[in-house]
mmCIF file as Biopython writes it, N, C-alpha, C and O atoms, coordinates in Angstrom:
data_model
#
loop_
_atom_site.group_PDB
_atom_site.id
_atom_site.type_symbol
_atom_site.label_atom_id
_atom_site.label_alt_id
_atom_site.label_comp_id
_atom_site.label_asym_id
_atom_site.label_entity_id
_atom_site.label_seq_id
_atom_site.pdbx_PDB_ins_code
_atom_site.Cartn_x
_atom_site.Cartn_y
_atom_site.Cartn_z
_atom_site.occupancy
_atom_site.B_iso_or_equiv
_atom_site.auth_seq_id
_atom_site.auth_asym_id
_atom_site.pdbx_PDB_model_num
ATOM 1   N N  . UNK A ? 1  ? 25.711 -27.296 -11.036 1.0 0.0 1  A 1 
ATOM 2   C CA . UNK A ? 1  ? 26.142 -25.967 -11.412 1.0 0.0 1  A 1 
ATOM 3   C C  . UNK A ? 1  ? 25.218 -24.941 -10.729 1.0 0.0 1  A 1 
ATOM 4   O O  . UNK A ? 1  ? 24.065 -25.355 -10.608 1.0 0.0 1  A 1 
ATOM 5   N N  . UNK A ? 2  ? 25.378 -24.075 -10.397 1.0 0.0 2  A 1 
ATOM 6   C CA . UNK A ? 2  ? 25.045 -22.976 -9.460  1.0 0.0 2  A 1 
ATOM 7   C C  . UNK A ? 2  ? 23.861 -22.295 -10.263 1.0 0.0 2  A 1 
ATOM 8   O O  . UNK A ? 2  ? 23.875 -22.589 -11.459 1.0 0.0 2  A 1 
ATOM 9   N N  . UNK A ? 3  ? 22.761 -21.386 -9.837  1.0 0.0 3  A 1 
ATOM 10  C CA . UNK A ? 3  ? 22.084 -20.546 -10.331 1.0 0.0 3  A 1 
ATOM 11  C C  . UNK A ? 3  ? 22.823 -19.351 -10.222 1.0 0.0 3  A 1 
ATOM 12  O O  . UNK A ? 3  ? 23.267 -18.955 -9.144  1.0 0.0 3  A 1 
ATOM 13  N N  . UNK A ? 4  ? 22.932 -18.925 -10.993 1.0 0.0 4  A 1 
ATOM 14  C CA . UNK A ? 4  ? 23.596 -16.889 -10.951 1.0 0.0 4  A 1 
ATOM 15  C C  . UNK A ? 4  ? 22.466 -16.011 -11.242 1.0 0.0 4  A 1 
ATOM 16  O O  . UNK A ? 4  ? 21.335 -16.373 -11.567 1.0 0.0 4  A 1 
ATOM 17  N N  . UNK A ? 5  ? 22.875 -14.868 -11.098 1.0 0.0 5  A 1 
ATOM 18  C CA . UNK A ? 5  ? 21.496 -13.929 -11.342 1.0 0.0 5  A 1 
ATOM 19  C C  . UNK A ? 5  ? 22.399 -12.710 -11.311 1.0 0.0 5  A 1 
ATOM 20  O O  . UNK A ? 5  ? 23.278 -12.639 -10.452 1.0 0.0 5  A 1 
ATOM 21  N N  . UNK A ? 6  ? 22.188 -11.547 -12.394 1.0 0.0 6  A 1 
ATOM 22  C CA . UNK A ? 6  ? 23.188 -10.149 -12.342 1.0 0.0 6  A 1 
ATOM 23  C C  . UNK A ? 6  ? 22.378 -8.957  -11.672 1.0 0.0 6  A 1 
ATOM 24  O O  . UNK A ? 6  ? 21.258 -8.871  -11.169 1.0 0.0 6  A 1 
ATOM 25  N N  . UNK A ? 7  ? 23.102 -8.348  -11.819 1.0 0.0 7  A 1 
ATOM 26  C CA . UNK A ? 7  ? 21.895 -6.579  -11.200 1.0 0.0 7  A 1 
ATOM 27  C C  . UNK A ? 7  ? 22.353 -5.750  -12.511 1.0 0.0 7  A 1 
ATOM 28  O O  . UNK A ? 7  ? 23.307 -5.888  -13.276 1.0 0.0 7  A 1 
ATOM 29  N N  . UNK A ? 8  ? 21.384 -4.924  -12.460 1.0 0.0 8  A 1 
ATOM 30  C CA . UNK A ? 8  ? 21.903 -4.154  -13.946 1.0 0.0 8  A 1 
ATOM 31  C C  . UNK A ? 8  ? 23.351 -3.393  -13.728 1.0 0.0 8  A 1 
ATOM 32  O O  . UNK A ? 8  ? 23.512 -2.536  -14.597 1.0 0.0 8  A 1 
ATOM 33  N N  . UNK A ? 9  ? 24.038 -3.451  -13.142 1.0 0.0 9  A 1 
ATOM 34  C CA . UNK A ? 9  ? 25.690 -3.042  -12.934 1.0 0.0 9  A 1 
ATOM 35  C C  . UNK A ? 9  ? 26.328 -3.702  -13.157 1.0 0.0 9  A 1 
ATOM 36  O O  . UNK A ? 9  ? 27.491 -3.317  -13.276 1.0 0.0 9  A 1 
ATOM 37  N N  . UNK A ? 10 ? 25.998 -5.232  -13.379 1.0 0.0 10 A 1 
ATOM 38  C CA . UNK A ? 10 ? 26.634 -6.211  -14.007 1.0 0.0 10 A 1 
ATOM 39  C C  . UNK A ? 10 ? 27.469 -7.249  -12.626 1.0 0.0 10 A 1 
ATOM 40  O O  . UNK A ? 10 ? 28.419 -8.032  -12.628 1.0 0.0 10 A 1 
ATOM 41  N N  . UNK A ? 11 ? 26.609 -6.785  -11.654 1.0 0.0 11 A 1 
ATOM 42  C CA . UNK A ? 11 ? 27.424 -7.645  -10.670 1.0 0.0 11 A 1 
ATOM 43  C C  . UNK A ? 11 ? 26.834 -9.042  -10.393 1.0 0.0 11 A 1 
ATOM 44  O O  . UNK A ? 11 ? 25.612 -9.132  -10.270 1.0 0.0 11 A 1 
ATOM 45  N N  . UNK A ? 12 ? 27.648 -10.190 -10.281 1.0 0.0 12 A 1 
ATOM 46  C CA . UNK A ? 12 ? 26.784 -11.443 -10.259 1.0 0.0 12 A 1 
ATOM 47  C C  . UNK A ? 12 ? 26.709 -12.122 -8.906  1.0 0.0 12 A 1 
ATOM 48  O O  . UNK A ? 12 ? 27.570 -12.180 -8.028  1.0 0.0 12 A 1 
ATOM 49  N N  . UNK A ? 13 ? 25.421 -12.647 -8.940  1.0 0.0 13 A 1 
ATOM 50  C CA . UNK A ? 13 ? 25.230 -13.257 -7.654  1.0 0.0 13 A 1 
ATOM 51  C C  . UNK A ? 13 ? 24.697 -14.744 -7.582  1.0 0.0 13 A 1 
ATOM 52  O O  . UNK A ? 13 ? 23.686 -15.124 -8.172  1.0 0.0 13 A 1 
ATOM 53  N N  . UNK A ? 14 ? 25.472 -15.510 -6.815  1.0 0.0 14 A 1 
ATOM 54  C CA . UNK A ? 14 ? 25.329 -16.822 -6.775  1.0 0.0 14 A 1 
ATOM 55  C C  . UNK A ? 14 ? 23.569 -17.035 -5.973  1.0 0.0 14 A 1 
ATOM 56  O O  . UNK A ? 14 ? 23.463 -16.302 -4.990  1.0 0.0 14 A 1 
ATOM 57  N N  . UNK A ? 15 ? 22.392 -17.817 -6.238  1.0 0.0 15 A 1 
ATOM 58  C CA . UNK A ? 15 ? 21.444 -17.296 -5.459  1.0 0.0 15 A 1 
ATOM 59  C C  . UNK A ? 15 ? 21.206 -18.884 -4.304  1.0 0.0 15 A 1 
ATOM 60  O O  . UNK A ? 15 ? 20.427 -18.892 -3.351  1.0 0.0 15 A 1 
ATOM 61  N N  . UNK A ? 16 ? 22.212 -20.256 -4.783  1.0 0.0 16 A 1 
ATOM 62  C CA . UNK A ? 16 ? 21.971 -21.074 -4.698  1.0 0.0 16 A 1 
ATOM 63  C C  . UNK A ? 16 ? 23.349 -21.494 -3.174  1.0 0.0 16 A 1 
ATOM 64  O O  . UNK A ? 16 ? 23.703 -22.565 -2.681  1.0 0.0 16 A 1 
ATOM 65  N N  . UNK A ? 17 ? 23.741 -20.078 -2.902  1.0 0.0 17 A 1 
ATOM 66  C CA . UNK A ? 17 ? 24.435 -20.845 -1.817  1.0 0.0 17 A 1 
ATOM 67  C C  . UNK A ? 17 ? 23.428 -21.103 -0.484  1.0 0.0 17 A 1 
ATOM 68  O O  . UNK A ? 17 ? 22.333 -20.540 -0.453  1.0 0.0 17 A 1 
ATOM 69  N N  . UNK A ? 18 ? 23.753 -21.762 0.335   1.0 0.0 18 A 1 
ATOM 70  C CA . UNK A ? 18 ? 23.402 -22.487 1.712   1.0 0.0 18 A 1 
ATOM 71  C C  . UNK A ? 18 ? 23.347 -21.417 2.536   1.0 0.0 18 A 1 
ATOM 72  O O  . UNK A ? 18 ? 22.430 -21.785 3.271   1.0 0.0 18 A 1 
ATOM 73  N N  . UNK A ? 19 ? 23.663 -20.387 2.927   1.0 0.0 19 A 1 
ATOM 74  C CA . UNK A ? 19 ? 23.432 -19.251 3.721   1.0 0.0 19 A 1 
ATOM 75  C C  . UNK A ? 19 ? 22.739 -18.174 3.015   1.0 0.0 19 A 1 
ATOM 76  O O  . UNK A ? 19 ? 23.086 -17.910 1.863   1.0 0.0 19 A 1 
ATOM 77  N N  . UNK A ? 20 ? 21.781 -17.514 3.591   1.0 0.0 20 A 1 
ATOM 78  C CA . UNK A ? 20 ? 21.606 -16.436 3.026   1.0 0.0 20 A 1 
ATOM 79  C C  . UNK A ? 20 ? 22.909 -15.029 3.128   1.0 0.0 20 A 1 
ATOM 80  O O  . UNK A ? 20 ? 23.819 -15.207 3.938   1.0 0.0 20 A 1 
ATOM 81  N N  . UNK A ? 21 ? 22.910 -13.968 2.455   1.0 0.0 21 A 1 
ATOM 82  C CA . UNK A ? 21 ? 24.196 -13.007 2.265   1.0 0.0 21 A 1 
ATOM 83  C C  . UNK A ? 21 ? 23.412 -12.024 2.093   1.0 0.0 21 A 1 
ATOM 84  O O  . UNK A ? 21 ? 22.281 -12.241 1.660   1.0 0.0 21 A 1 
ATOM 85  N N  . UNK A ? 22 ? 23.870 -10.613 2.419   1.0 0.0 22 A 1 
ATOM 86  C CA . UNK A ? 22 ? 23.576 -9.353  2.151   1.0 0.0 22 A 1 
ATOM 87  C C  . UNK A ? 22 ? 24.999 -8.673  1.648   1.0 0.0 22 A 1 
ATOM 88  O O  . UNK A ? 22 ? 25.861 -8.194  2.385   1.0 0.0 22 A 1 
ATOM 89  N N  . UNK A ? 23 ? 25.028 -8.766  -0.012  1.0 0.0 23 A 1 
ATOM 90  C CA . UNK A ? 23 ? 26.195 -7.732  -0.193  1.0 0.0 23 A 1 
ATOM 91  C C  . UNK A ? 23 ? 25.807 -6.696  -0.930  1.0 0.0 23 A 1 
ATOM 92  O O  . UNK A ? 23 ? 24.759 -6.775  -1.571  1.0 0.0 23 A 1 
ATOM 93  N N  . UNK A ? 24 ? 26.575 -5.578  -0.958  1.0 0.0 24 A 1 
ATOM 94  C CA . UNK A ? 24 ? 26.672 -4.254  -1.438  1.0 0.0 24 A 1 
ATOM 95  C C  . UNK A ? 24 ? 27.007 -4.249  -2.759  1.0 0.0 24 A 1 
ATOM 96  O O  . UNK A ? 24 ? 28.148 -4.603  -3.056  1.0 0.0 24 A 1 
ATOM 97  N N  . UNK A ? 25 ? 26.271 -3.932  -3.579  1.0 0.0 25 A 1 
ATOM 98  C CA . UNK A ? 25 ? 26.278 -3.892  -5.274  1.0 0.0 25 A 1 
ATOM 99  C C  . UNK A ? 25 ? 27.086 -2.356  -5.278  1.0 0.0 25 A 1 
ATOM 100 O O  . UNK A ? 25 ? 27.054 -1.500  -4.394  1.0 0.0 25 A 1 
ATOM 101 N N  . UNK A ? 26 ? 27.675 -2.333  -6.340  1.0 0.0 26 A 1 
ATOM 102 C CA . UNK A ? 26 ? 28.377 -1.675  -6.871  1.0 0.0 26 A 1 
ATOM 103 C C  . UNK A ? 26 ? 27.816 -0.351  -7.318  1.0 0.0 26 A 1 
ATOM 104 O O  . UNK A ? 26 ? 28.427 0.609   -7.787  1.0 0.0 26 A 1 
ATOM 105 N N  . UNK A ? 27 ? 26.634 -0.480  -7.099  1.0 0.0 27 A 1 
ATOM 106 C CA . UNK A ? 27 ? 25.699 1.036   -8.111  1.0 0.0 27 A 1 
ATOM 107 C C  . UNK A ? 27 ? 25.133 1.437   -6.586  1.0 0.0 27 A 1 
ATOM 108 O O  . UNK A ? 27 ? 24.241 2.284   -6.623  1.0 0.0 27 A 1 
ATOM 109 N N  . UNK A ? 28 ? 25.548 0.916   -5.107  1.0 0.0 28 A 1 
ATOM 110 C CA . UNK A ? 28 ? 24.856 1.369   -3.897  1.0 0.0 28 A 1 
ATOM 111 C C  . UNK A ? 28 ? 23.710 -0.046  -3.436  1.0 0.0 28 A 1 
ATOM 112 O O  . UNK A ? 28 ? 23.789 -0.522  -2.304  1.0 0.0 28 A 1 
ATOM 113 N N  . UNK A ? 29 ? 23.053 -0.400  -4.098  1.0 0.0 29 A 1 
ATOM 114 C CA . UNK A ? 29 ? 22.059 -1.546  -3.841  1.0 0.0 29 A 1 
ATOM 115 C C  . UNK A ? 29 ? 22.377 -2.388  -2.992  1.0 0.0 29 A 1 
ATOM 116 O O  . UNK A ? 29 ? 23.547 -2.744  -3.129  1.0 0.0 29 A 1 
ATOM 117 N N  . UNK A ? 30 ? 21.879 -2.839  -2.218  1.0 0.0 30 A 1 
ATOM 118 C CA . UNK A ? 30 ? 21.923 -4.197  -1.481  1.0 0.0 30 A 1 
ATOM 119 C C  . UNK A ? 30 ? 21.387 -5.501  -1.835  1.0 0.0 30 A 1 
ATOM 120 O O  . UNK A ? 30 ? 20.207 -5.511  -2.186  1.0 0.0 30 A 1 
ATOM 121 N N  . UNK A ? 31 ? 21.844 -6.299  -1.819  1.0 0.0 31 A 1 
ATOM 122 C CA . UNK A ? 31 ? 21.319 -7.511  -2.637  1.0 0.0 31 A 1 
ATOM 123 C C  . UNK A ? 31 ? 21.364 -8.728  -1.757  1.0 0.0 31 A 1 
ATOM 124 O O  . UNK A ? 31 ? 22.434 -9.189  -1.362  1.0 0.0 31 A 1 
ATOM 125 N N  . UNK A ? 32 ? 20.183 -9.251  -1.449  1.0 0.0 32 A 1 
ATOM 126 C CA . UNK A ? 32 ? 19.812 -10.427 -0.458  1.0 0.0 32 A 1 
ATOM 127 C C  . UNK A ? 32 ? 19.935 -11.599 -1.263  1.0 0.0 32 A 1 
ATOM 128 O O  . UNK A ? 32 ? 19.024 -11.809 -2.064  1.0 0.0 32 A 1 
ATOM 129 N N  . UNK A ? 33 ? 21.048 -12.537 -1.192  1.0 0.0 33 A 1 
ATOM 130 C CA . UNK A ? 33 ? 20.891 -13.620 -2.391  1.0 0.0 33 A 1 
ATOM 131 C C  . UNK A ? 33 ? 21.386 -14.808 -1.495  1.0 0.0 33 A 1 
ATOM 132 O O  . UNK A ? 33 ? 22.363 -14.644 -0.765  1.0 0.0 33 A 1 
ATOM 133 N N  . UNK A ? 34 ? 20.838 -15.788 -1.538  1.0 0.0 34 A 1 
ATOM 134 C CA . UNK A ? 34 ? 21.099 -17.335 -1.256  1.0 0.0 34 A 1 
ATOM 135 C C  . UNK A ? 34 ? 19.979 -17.794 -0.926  1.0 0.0 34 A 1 
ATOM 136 O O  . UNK A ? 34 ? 19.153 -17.000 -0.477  1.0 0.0 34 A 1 
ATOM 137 N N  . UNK A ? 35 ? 19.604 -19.350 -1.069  1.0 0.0 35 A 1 
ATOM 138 C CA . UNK A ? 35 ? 18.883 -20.736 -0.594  1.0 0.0 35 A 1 
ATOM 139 C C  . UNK A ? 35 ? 17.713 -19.913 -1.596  1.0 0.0 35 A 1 
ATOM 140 O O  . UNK A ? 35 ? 16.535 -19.761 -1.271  1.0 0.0 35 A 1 
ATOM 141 N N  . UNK A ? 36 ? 18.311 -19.443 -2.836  1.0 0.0 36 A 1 
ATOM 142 C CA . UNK A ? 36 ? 17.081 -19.541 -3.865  1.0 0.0 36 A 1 
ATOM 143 C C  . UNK A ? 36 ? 16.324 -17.850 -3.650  1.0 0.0 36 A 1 
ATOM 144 O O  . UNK A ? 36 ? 15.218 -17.536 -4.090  1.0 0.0 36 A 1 
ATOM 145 N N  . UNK A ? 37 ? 17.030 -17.167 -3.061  1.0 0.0 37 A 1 
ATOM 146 C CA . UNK A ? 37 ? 16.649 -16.182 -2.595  1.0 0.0 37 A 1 
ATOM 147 C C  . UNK A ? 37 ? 17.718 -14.868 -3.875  1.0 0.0 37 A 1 
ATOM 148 O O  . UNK A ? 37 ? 18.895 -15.204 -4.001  1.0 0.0 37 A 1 
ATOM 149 N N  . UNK A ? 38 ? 17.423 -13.959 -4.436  1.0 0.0 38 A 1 
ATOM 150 C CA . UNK A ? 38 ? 17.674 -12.724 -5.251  1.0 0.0 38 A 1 
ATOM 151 C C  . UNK A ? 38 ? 16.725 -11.693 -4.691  1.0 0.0 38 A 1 
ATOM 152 O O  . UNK A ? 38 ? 15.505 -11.801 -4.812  1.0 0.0 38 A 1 
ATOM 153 N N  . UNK A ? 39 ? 17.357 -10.623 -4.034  1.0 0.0 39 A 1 
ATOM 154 C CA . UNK A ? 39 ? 16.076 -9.262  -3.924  1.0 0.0 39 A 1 
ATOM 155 C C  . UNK A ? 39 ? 16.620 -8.344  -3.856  1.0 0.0 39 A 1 
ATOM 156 O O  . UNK A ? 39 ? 17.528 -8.543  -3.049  1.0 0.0 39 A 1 
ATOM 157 N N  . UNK A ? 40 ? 16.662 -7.321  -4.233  1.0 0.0 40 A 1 
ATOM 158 C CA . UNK A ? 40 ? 17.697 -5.931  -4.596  1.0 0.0 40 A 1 
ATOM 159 C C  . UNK A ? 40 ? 16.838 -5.102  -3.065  1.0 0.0 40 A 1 
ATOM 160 O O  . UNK A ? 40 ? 15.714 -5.473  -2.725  1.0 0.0 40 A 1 
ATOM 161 N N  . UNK A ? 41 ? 17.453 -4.198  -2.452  1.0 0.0 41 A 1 
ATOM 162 C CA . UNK A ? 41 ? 16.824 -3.162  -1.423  1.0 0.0 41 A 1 
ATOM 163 C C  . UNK A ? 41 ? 17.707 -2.015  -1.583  1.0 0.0 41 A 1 
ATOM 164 O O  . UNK A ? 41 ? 18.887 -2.185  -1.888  1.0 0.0 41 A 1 
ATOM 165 N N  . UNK A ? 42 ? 17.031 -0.441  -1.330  1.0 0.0 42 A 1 
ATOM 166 C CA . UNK A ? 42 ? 17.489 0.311   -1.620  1.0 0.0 42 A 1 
ATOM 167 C C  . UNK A ? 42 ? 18.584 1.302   0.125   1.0 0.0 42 A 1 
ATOM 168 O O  . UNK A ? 42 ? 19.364 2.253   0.171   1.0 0.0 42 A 1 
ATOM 169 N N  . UNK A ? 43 ? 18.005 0.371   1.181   1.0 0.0 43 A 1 
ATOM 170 C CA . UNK A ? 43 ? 19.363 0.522   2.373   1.0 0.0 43 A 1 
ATOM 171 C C  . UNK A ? 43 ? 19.351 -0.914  3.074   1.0 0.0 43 A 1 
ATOM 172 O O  . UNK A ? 43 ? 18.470 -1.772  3.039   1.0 0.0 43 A 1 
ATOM 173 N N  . UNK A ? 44 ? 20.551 -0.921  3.700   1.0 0.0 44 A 1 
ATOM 174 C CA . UNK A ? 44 ? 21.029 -1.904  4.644   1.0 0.0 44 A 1 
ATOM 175 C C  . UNK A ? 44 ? 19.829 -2.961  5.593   1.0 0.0 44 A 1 
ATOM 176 O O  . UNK A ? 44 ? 19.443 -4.124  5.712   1.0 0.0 44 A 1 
ATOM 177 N N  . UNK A ? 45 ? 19.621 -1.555  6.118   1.0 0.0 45 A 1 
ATOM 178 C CA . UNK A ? 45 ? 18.257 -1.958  7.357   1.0 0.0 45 A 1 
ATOM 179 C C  . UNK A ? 45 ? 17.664 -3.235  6.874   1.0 0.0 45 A 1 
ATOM 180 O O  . UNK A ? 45 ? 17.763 -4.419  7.196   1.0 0.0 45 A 1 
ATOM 181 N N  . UNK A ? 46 ? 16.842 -2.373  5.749   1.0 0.0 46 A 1 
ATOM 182 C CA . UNK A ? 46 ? 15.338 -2.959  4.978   1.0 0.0 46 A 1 
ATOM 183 C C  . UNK A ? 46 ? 16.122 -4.845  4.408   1.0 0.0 46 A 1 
ATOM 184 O O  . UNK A ? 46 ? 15.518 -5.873  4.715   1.0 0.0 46 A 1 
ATOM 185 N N  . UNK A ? 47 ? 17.004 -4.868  3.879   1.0 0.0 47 A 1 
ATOM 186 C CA . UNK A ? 47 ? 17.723 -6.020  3.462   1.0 0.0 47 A 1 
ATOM 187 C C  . UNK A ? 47 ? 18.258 -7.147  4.648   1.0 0.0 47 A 1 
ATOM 188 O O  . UNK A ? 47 ? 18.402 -8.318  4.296   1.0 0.0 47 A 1 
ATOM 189 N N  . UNK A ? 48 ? 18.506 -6.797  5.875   1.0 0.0 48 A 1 
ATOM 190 C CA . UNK A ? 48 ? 18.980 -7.032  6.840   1.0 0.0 48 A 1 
ATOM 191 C C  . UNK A ? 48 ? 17.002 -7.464  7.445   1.0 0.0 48 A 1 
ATOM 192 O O  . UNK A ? 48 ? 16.456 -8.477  7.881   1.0 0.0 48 A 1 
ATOM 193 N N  . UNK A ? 49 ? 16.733 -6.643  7.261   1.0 0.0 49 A 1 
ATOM 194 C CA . UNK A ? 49 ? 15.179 -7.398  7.914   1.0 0.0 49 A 1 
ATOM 195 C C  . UNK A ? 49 ? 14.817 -8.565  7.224   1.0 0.0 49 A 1 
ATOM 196 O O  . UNK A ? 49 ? 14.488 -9.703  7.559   1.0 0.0 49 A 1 
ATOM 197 N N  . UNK A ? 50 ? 14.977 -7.929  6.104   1.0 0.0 50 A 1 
ATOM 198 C CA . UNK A ? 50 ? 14.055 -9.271  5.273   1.0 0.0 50 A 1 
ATOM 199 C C  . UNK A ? 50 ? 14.911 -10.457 5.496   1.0 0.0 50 A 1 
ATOM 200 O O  . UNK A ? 50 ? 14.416 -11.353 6.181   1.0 0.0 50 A 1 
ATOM 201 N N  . UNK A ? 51 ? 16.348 -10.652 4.947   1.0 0.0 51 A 1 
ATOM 202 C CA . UNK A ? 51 ? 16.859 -11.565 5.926   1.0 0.0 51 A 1 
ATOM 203 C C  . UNK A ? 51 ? 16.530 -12.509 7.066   1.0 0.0 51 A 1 
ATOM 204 O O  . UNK A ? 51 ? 16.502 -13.735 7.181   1.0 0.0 51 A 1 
ATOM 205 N N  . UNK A ? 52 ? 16.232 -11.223 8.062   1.0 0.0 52 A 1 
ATOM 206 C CA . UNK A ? 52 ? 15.851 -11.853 9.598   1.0 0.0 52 A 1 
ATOM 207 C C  . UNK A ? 52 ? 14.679 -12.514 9.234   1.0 0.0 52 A 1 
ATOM 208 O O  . UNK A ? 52 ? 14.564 -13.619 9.766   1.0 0.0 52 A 1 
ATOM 209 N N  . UNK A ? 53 ? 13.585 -12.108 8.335   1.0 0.0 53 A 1 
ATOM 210 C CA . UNK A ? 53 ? 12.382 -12.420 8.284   1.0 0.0 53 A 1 
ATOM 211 C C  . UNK A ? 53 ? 12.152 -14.346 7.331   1.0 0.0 53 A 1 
ATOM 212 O O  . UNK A ? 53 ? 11.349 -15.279 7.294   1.0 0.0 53 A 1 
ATOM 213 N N  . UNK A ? 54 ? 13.124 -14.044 6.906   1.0 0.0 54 A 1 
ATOM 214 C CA . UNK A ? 54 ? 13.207 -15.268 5.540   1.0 0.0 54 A 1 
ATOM 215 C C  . UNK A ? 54 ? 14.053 -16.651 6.471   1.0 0.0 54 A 1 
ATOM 216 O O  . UNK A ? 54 ? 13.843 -17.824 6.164   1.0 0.0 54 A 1 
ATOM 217 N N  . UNK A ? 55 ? 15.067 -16.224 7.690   1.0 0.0 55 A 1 
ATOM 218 C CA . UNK A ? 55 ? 15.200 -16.923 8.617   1.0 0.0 55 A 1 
ATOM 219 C C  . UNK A ? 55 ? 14.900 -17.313 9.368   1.0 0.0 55 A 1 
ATOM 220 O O  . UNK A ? 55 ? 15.491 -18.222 9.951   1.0 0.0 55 A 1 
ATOM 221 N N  . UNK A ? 56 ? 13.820 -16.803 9.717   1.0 0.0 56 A 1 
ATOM 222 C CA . UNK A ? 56 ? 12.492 -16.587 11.009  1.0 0.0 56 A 1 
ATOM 223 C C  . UNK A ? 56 ? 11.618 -17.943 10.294  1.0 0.0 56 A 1 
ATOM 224 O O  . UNK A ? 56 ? 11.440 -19.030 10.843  1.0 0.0 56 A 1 
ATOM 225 N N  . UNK A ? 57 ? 11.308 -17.679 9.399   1.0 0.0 57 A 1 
ATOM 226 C CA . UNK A ? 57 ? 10.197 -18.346 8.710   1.0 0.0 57 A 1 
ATOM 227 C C  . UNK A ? 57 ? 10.932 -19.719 8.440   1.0 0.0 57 A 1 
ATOM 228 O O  . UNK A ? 57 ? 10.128 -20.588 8.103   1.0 0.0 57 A 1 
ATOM 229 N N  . UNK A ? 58 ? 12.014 -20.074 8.486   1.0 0.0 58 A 1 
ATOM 230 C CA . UNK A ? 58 ? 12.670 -20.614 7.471   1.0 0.0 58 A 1 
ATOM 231 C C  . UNK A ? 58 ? 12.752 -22.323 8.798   1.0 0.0 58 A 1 
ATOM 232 O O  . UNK A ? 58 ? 12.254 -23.446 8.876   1.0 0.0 58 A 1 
ATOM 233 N N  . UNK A ? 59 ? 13.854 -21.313 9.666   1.0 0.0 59 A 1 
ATOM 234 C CA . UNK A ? 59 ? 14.232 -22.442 11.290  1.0 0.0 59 A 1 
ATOM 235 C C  . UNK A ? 59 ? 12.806 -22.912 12.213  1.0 0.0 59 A 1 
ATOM 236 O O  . UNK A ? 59 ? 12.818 -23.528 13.279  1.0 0.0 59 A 1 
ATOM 237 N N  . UNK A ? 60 ? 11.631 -22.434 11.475  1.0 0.0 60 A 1 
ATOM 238 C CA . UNK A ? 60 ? 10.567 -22.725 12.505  1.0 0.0 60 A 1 
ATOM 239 C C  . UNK A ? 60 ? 10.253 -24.193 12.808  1.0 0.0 60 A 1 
ATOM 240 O O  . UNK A ? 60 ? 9.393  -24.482 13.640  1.0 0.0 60 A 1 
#
């Protein structure tokens, strides 16, 4: 069974899929969630880095 995790808008996020994801929460937030990964960011960019950064580290 999956790990879930909400944002206070009530949107749910699976954190246990196999890819990491950057989707758009409902209150504006960005939300970095998969391979055990949950992190709220307040623009695109900054969420999209960390991403790159958590993949970087990840394929080495």
């Amino acid at each position: 069974m999956p790990r879930l995790r909400a944002t206070e808008s009530g949107q749910v996020y699976n954190i246990d899929l196999p890819e990491l994801k950057v989707t758009r929460d409902t209150d504006g937030i960005y939300v970095l969630h998969g391979r055990g990964h949950f992190l709220t960011f307040d623009t695109r960019e900054a969420a999209f880095e960390r991403k790159k950064e958590i993949e970087y580290t990840t394929f080495r």
